[in-house]
C-alpha positions as CSV (number, residue, x, y, z in Angstrom):
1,X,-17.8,-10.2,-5.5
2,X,-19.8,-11.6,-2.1
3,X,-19.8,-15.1,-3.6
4,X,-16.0,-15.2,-3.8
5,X,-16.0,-13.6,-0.2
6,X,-18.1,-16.3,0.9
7,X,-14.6,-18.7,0.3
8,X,-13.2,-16.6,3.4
9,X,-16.6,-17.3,5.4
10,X,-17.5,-13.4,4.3
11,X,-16.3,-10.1,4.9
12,X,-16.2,-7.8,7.7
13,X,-16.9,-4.0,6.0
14,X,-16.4,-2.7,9.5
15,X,-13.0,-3.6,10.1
16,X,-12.5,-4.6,6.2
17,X,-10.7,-7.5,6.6
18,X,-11.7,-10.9,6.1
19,X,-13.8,-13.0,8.8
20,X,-11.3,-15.8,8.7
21,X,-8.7,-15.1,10.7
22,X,-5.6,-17.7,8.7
23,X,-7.0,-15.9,5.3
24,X,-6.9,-12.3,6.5
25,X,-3.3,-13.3,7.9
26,X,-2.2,-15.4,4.9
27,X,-3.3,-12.0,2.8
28,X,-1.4,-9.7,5.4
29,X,1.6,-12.4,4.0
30,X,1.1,-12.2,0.7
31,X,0.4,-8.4,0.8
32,X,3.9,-7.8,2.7
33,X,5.8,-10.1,0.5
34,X,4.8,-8.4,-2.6
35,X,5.4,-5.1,-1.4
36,X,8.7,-4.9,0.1
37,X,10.9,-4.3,-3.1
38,X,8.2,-1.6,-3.9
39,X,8.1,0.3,-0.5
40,X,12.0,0.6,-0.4
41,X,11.8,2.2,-4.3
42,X,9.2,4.3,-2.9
43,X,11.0,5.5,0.0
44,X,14.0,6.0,-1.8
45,X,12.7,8.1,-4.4
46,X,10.9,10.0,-1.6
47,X,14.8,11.1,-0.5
48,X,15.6,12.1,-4.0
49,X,12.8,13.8,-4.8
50,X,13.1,15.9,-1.6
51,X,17.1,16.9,-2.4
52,X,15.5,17.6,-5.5
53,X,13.1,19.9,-4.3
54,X,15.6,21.5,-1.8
55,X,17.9,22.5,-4.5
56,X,14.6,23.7,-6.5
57,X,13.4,25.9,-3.1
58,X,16.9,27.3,-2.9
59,X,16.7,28.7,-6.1
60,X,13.1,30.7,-6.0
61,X,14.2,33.1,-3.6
62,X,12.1,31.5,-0.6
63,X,12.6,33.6,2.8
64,X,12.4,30.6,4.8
65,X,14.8,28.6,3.3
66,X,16.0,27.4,6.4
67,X,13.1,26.3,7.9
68,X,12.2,24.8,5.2
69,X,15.3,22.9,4.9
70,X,15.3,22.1,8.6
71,X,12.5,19.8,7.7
72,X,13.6,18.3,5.3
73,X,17.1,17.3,6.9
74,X,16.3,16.7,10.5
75,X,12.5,15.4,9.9
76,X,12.1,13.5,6.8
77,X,15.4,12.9,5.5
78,X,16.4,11.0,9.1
79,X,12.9,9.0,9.2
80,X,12.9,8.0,5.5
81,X,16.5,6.2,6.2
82,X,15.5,4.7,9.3
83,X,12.4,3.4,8.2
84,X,14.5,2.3,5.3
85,X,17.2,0.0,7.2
86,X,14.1,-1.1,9.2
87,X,12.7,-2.7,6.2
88,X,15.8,-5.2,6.8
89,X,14.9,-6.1,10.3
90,X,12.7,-9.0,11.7
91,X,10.0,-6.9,13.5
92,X,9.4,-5.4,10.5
93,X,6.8,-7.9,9.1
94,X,4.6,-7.6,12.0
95,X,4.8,-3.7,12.0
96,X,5.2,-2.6,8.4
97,X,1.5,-1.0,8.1
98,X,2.0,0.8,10.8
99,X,5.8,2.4,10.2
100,X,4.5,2.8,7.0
101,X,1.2,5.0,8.2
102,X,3.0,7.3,10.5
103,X,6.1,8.1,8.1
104,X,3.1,9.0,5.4
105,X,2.4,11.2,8.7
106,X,5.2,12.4,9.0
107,X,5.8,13.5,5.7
108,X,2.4,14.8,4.9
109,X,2.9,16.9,8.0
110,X,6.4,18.4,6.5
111,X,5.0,18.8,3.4
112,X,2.1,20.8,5.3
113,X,4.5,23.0,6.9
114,X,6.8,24.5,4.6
115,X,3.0,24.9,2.2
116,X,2.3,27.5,5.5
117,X,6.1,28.8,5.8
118,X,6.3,29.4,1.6
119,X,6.8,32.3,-0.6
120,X,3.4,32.6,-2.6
121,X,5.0,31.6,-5.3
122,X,6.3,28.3,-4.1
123,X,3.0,27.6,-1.7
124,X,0.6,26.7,-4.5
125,X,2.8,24.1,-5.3
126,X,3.1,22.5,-1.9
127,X,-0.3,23.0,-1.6
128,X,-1.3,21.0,-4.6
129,X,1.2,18.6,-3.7
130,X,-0.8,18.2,0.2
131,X,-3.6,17.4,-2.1
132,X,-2.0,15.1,-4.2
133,X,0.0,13.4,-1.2
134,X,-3.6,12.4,0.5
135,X,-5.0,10.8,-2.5
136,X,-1.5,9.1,-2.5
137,X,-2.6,7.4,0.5
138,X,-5.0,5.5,-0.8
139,X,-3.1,4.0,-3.3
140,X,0.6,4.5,-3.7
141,X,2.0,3.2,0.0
142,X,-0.1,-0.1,0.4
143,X,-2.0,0.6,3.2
144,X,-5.0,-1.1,4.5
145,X,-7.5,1.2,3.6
146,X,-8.5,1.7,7.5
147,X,-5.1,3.0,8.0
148,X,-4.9,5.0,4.9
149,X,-8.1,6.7,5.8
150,X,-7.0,7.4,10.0
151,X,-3.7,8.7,8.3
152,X,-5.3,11.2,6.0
153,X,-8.2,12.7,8.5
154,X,-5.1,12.8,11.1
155,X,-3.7,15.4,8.5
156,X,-6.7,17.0,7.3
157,X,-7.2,17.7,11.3
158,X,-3.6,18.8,11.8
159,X,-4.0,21.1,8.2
160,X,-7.2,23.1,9.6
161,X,-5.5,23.3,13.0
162,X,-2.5,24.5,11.8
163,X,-4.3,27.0,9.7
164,X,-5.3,28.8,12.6
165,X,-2.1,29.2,13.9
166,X,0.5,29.8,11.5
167,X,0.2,32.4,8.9
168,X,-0.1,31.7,5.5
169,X,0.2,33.7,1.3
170,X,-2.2,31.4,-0.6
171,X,-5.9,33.4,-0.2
172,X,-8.7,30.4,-0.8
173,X,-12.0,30.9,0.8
174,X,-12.2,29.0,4.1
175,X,-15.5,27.3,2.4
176,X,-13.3,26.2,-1.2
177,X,-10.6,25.0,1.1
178,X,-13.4,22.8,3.0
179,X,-15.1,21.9,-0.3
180,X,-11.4,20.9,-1.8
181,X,-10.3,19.2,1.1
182,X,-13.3,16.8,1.2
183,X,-12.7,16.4,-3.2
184,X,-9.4,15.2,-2.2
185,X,-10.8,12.7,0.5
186,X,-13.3,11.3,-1.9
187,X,-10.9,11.5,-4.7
188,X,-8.8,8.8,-2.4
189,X,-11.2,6.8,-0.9
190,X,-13.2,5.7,-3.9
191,X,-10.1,4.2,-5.8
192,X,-8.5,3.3,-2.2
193,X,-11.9,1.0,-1.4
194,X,-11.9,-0.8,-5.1
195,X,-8.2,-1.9,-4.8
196,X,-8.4,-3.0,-1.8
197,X,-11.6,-5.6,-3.0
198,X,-9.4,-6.1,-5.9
199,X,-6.5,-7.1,-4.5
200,X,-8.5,-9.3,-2.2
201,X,-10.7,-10.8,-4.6
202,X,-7.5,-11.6,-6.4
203,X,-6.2,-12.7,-3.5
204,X,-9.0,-15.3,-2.5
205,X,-9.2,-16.6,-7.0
206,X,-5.5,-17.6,-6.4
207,X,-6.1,-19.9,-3.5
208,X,-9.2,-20.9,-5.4
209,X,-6.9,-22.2,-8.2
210,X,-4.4,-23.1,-6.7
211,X,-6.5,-25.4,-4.7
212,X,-7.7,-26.9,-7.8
213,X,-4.4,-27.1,-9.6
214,X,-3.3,-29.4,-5.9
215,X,-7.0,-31.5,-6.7
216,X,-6.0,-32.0,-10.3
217,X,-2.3,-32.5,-9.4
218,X,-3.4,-35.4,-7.1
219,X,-6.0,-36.8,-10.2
220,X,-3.4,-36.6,-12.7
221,X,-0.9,-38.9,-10.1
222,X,-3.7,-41.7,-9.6
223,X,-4.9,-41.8,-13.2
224,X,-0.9,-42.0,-14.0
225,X,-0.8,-45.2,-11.1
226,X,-3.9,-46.8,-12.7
227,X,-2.2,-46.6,-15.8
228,X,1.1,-47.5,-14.9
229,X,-0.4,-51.1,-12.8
230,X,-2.5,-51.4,-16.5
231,X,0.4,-51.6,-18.2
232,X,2.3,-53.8,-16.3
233,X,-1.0,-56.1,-16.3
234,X,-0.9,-56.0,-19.7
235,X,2.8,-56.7,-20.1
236,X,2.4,-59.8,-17.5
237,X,-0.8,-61.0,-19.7
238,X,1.5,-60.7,-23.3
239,X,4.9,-62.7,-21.9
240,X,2.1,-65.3,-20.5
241,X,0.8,-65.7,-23.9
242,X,4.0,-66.0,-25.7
243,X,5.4,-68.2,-23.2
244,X,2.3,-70.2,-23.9
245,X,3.0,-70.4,-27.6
């Protein structure tokens, strides 16, 4: 792994980008490119799954149906669609990782409320899915790994917090929430920080090669010209003969 890092004059672990600056923003390129198509699939199935689980909530008898649906239909609903149609727009290149990083946010934060505003019943399963969303992170919204990681302790912070405040059904010892929480971090990060060397190892092997397909490209045309002026040598030296004879 460090000797093909050494083709983008190393790597920084700090920042976890490359140290050369027209690699890092050539990957940024090739990174955004790939995963437009993908990030508007993901954001639309992010609307249907969340009618989906409306319908689903209205159904189980939840008190707080409202609320619940409130957040749905005036929090992620409305930013799922805008960031949507931004996807569209210019700006977006330069500020996809971002929009990207606070609608995950956003919608980890909804998902964290109505897990505090459930029925018992129905709070295990947005609890699990709170868990499930920050391993998500990591992987499924093609984040740098930096700004998966700021987004997931940003709603790790704001779950404790909001422990404190609101009440909640689900009874899990402060200690096993802790413990559980931190499984779920390292269940993230671990696969997060290997696809994110993958995909830049990957990265760096296609330049690699397609460097060398260029080198043997330009090989392939002089050997051709060599052969070609050969030729015509030869065919010069054969009508000299048999004018000749």
């Amino acid at each position: 792994m460090p000797s093909v890092f050494k083709n983008a004059n190393g790597f920084n672990w700090l920042k976890f980008k490359f140290r050369d600056k027209n690699i890092e923003i050539q990957y940024q390129e090739d990174i955004f490119n790939s995963s437009l198509l993908y990030l508007r699939i993901i954001l639309g199935m992010s609307i249907l799954l969340s009618l989906i689980l409306q319908i689903s909530d209205s159904k189980s008898g939840q008190t707080s149906l409202m609320d619940i649906a409130g957040i749905r239909l005036l929090l992620h609903l409305p930013l799922t669609i805008i960031v949507i149609f931004l996807t569209f727009s210019e700006f977006f290149r330069d500020l996809w990782q971002y929009m990207i990083a606070l609608w995950c946010f956003f919608t980890g934060m909804g998902i964290l409320f109505i897990y505090f505003i459930s029925i018992h019943t129905v709070s295990m399963i947005y609890y699990t899915s709170f868990h499930v969303f920050i391993m998500a992170l990591f992987i499924a919204f093609r984040l740098r790994f930096l700004y998966a990681l700021c987004t997931g302790i940003c709603l790790i912070i704001l779950y404790f917090a909001t422990e404190t405040i609101l009440p909640h059904t689900v009874e899990i010892n402060h200690l096993n929430r802790i413990l559980m929480i931190g499984i779920t971090l390292a269940t993230g990060i671990i696969p997060g920080i290997g696809l994110e060397i993958i995909q830049r190892r990957d990265f760096l092997l296609r330049i690699k090669t397609n460097q060398r397909k260029v080198v043997i490209q330009n090989r392939n045309h002089e050997l051709q010209l060599i052969l070609n002026d050969r030729s015509s040598s030869l065919e010069k030296a054969y009508n000299s003969d048999e004018k000749s004879n």
